[in-house]
Phi, psi and omega in degrees: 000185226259131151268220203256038173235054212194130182258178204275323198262288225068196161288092188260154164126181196268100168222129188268091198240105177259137208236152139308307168215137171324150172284144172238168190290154165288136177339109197128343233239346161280302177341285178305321196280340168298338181289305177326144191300097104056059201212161164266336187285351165294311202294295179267020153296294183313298168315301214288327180307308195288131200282331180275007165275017190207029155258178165218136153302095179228122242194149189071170157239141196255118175269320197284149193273157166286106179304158162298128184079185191326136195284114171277076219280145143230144159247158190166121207247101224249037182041072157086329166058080180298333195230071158305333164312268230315259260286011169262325220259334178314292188281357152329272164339322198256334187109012203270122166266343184206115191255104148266121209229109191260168159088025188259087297216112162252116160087005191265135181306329194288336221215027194129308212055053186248175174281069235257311167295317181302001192244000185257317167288001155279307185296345161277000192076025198233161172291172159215188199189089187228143180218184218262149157263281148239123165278114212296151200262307137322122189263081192274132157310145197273172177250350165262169188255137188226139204283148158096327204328145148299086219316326199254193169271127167279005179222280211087035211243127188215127225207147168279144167208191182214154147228164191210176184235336194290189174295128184224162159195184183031074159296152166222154171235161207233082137009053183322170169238130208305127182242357168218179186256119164246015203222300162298325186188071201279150172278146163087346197105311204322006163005106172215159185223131221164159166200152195304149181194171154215161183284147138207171224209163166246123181270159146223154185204109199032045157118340180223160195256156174223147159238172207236129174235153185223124181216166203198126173253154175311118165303287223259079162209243195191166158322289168333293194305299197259042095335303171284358186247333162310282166342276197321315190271325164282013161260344196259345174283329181299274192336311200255328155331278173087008148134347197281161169281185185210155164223123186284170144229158176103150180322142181217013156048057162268170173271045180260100174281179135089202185296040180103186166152128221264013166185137188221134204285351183270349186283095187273342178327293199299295157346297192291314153358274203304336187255027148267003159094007188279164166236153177247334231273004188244359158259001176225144179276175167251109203168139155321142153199083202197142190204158166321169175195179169330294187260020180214155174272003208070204198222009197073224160268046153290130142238133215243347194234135178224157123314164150192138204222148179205126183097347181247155117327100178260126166217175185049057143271138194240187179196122198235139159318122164269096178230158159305147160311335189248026165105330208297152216252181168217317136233212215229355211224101175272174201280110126329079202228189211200137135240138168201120200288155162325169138273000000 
């Protein structure tokens, strides 16, 4: 959790700097930040310099058609996303038109070094839409054999996206305000440089627009902590909205147990939602959703990935196993998914 040596925001706000491709570091430049004293004002020093922590990537072409009537959504947060085939041919499969996706890996030795969103949105026939979370600092063993790999990382870029068929502009990436230390004396090692944020985009879906969010809440905090990175994104989604409807997706890492439960009073995220005109309790199931995986032990019976809607009708909500066709487990994170009509 955030201690008094952690300053409170970090790089917070909304910035719309839309890229082709994220800026990469200059040669070197991971090194050097691996070298750097352990302190946060080097951590946001470090942070304010690389340009792509206050970008959006938006890429591809949509090929695949939209069906007609509700619109069919997924969140899924897909641990770094060892097999984009399955997790393409999975959301393939459900009918998915528009995917928000977190936990997504550019240029990292563990996962390859591929483009992972972008590569899950050519095989869907779809746009993307991705920005940095964190940059890894730290080098993890792939759990798979990938030909070529490089030993380091060559980016090192870990992220939020979206991929889609609809009409998509103006993405923004959104900047949370820091609720853990991922920098000084991070679990596991993990050493990274970064805070939690999310993507959103104005969409249209049959004649009319909307917007659509991929958002990842703080793990390593409390209720308070992810209230507060809750609030923060749902004051900077009013600002980009302008009034339109909006649907959040994504881990949003509650402490909500057992088979759910579609609002838990220590959980203040919802409150604050509802009373901001959003809804839960018609986009979501009540269930776990979380399981072992390649790198995680789950979570238990934790449900950690939701909806929340504002402006829509939502029915047929699911919780899908995140599996292969041939069983292979794909993340630690099942598939989430929504349909939804205008109001």
């Amino acid at each position: 959790m955030l201690g008094t040596d952690v300053a409170p925001t970090g790089l917070t706000g909304c910035f719309h700097n839309t890229v082709p491709a994220l800026t990469p570091l200059p040669p070197g430049t991971v090194q050097a930040m691996r070298d750097l004293p352990p302190l946060q004002q080097v951590h946001d020093r470090a942070q304010e310099a690389l340009p792509a922590f206050q970008q959006v990537e938006l890429g591809g072409e949509a090929t695949a058609p939209v069906p007609p009537g509700p619109l069919r959504l997924a969140a899924w947060n897909l641990e770094r996303c060892l097999y984009p085939e399955a997790a393409a041919a999975a959301l393939r499969r459900h009918g998915v038109s528009l995917a928000l996706l977190s936990e997504m890996d550019h240029g990292l030795h563990r996962t390859g070094q591929r483009h992972t969103t972008r590569d899950v949105a050519g095989l869907l026939g779809h746009r993307y839409g991705y920005a940095l979370e964190f940059l890894e600092l730290a080098v993890m063993p792939a759990p798979i054999v990938f030909p070529g790999n490089a030993v380091d990382n060559r980016l090192g870029f870990h992220g939020n996206g979206f991929s889609t068929a609809l009409p998509v502009r103006e993405p923004v990436v959104i900047r949370l305000p820091r609720e853990a230390d991922w920098y000084i004396a991070p679990k596991g090692g993990q050493r990274r440089i970064g805070n939690r944020m999310a993507v959103a985009a104005t969409f249209t879906h049959e004649g009319r627009d909307f917007i659509g969010c991929a958002v990842h809440l703080e793990s390593a905090t409390d209720f308070a902590g992810r209230a507060r990175q809750m609030a923060f994104l749902l004051d900077e989604l009013e600002l980009v909205a302008h009034g339109l409807p909006i649907v959040i997706g994504g881990d949003l890492n509650t402490g909500v147990e057992g088979e759910g439960a579609l609002d838990d009073p220590r959980e203040l995220l919802f409150a604050d939602a509802i009373a901001r005109g959003y809804d839960w309790s018609a986009c979501n199931l009540a269930r776990p959703t979380t399981r072992r995986s390649t790198w995680s032990e789950g979570a238990g019976t934790r449900q950690l990935d939701w909806f929340c809607t504002r402006g829509f009708r939502a029915s047929a909500p699911e919780v899908v196993p995140a599996l292969a066709e041939d069983g292979t487990v794909l993340t630690d994170h099942e598939l989430i998914l929504v349909s939804l009509d205008f109001a």
